[in-house]
N, C-alpha and C positions, 0 to 999 in steps of 0.2 A: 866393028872396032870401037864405034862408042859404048856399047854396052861392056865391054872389057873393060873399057875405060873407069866408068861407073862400080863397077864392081870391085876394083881396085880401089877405087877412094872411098869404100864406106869407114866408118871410123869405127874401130870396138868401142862397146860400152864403158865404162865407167864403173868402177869395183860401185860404186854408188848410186849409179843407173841399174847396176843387173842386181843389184839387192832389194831395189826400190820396187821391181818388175815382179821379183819373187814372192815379195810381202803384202803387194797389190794383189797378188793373181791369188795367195792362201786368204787373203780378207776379201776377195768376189767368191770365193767357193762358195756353190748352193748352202752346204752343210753347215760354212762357217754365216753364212748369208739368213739361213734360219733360225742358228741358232745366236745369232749376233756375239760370237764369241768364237775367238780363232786362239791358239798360241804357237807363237813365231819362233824361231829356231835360228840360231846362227851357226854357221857351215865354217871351217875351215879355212876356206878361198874368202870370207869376207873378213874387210879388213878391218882394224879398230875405227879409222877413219868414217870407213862409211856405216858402219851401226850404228856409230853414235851418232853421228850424221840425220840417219832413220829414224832412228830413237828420237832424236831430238824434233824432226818432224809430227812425227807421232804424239806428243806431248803437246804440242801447239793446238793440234785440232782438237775444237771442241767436240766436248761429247763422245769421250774416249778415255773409258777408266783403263790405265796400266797397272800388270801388278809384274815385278820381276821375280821371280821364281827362282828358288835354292837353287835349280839345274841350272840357268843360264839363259833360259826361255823367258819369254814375255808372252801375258796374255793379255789379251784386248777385249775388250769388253765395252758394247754401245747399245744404246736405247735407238727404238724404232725411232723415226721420223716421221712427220705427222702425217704425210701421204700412206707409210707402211702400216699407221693405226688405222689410217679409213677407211684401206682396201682390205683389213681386215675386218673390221666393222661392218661393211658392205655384205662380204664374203659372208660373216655370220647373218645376217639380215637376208639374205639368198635361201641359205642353210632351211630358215624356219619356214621361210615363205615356201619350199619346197616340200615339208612337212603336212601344207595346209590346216586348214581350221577343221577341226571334228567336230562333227556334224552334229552325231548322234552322241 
């Protein structure tokens, strides 16, 4: 019975919540993740409220070039963080050392 209960009271999101969830989950893509550059899309179901909302979000944090797009889209675009340069650093530092030194 409690669990009826509970299921009953979850609340929907938030036109602002599930846009928020959508633009989170395309800026974690590996792909957008590698290449530090995603571009966002608005859908139909979102409302002006909350884009601009997002938008407005998005603007705030630093280290986050927007560029709005003739279509409608937004693309984001961010420089590594300094842990992302030194596990890259690192990585190539592996790279050589698995190359070894010749010999002859």
């Amino acid at each position: 019975m409690a669990k009826q209960k509970t299921q009953s009271e979850r609340r929907e999101l938030t036109s602002l919540e599930r846009l928020g969830l959508r633009v989170s989950a395309m800026i974690n893509a590996p792909k957008s993740q590698l290449e530090r550059c995603v571009t966002i899309h608005r859908l139909d179901t979102d409302t002006d409220e909350a884009w601009d909302g997002v938008m407005e979000l998005l603007a705030e944090e630093p280290g986050i070039d927007m560029t709005f797009n003739d279509d409608g889209t937004v693309t984001l675009r961010w420089e590594p963080d300094g842990e992302e340069v030194l596990q890259v650093e690192r990585r190539e530092d592996l790279m050589s050392l698995e190359d070894g030194p010749e010999l002859f």
